[in-house]
LOLO-40437 format. One record per residue (C-alpha): residue in one letter; x, y, z. Coordinates in steps of 0.05 Angstrom, whole numbers, padded with zeros to 5 digits, always signed. Example, Ala and Ser with C-alpha at 12.3 -4.5 7.8 and 13.67 -1.06 7.14 Angstrom:
REM residues 2
A+00246-00090+00156;S+00273-00021+00143;
This chain:
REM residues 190
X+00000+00000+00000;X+00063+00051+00014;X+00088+00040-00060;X+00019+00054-00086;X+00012+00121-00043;X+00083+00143-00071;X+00063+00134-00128;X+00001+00174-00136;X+00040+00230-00103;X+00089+00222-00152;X+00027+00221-00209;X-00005+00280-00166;X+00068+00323-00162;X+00088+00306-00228;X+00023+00335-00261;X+00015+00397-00221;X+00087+00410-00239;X+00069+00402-00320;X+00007+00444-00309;X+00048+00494-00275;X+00094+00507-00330;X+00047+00500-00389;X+00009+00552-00353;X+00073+00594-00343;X+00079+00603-00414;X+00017+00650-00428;X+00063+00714-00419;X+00090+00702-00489;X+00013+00728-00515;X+00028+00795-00500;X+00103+00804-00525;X+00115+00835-00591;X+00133+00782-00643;X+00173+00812-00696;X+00196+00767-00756;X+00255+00775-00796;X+00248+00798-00861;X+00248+00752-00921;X+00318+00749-00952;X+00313+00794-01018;X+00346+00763-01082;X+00415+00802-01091;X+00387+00821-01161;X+00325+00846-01138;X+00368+00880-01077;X+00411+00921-01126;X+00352+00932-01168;X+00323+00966-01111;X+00387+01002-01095;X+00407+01028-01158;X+00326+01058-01160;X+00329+01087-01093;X+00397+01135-01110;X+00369+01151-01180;X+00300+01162-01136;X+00248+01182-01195;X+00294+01196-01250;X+00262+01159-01298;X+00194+01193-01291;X+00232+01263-01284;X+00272+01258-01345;X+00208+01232-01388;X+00178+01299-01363;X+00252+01337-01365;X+00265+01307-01437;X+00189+01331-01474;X+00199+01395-01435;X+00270+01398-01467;X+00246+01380-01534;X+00195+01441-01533;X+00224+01488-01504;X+00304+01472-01504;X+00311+01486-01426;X+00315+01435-01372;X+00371+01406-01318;X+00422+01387-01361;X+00464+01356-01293;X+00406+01312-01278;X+00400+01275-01333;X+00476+01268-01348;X+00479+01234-01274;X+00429+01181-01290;X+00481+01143-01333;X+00531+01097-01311;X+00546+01016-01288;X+00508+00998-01219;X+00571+00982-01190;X+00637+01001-01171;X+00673+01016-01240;X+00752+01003-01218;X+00723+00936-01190;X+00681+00926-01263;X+00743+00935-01297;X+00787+00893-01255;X+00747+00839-01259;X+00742+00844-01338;X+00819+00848-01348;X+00832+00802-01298;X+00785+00744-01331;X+00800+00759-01408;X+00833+00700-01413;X+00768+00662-01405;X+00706+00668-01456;X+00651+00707-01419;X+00588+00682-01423;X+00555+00737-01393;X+00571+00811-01358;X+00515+00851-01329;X+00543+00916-01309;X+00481+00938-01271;X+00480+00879-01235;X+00550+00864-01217;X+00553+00793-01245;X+00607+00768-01296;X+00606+00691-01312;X+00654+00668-01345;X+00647+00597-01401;X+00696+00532-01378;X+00768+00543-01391;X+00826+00492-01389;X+00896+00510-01406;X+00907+00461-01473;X+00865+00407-01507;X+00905+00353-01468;X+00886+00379-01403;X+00850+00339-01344;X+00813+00399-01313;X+00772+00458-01334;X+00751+00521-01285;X+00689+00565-01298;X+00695+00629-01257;X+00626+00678-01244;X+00651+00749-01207;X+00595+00783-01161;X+00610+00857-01150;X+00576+00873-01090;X+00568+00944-01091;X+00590+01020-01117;X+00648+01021-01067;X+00721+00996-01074;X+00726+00955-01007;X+00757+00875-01003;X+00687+00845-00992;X+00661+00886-01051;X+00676+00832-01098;X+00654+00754-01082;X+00690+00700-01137;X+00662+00628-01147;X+00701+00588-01185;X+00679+00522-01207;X+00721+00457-01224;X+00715+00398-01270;X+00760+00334-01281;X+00767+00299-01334;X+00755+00217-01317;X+00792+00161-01354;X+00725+00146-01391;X+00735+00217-01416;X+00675+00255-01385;X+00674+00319-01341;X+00660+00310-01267;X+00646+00360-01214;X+00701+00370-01159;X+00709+00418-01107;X+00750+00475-01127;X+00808+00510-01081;X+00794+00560-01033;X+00867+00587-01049;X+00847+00592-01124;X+00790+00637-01101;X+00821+00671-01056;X+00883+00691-01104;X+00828+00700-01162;X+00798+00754-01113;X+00868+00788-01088;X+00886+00802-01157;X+00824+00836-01183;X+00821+00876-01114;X+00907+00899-01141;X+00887+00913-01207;X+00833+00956-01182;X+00865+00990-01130;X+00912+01002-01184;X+00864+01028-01231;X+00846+01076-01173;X+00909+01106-01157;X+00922+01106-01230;X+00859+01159-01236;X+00872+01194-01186;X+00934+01227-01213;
């Protein structure tokens, strides 16, 4: 009869215990739940961006433009500031010069991306690299610029598998765009 009684109490403890802190958990209601916001595509991001600093530019200089047409006056530094790459230019051409030796496949300038088409060094060779360059934004800083680069490997049945590529290659692929663009900088500036 003890063992029964100890356990009941046990039973009895045990459930006014879960009770207790189920119950306890009711203060969440009234605390402010604030999500996080959805990650934005980096295209759509820089779309954004690029529309924000040229703010309504391309409804102005519609308007700017007819009023220019009719009666020759308008603001002739607004609409020459409208023009230009999305992205930091030094870093643009860095990238460009620093990749030529690869085909490019594709180069947005207004979106920062520059892909480049599979490469290998000779006919005879047992590995291939494709390269894509993402220029982050309008400033020259190190993490301005992000480099994939991709690897394949020839197999003795003669097809192209995927490997891992180097973080070293990346890294050095990176460190000399970011020198030939600092370069390009200086090089300006004087």
């Amino acid at each position: 009869m003890a063992i029964n009684i100890k356990a009941f109490i046990f039973v009895l403890i045990a459930t006014f215990l879960s009770i207790t802190f189920i119950s306890s958990c009711s203060f969440l209601d009234d605390a402010d739940v604030v999500r996080a916001p959805i990650p934005e595509d980096l295209v759509i991001k820089r779309e954004r961006e690029r529309r924000e600093a040229l703010g309504n530019a391309e409804d102005e200089s519609f308007v700017e433009n007819i009023l220019k047409d009719i009666t020759g006056f308008g603001n002739k530094d607004k609409s020459q500031n409208s023009g230009g790459i999305g992205v930091n230019t030094y870093l643009w051409k860095a990238t460009l010069n620093t990749l030529s030796f690869m085909p490019l496949v594709s180069a947005d300038p207004f979106g920062g991306v520059i892909i480049t088409d599979w490469h290998s060094n000779s006919e005879t060779s047992k590995e291939k690299f494709k390269i894509v360059a993402y220029i982050l934004g309008k400033e020259l800083r190190v993490d301005g610029i992000k480099i994939a680069v991709f690897k394949k490997i020839k197999n003795e049945n003669g097809e192209w598998l995927d490997t891992k590529s180097s973080k070293i290659l990346q890294n050095k692929v990176e460190d000399a765009v970011l020198t030939k663009a600092r370069k390009y900088k200086i090089q300006s500036t004087e």
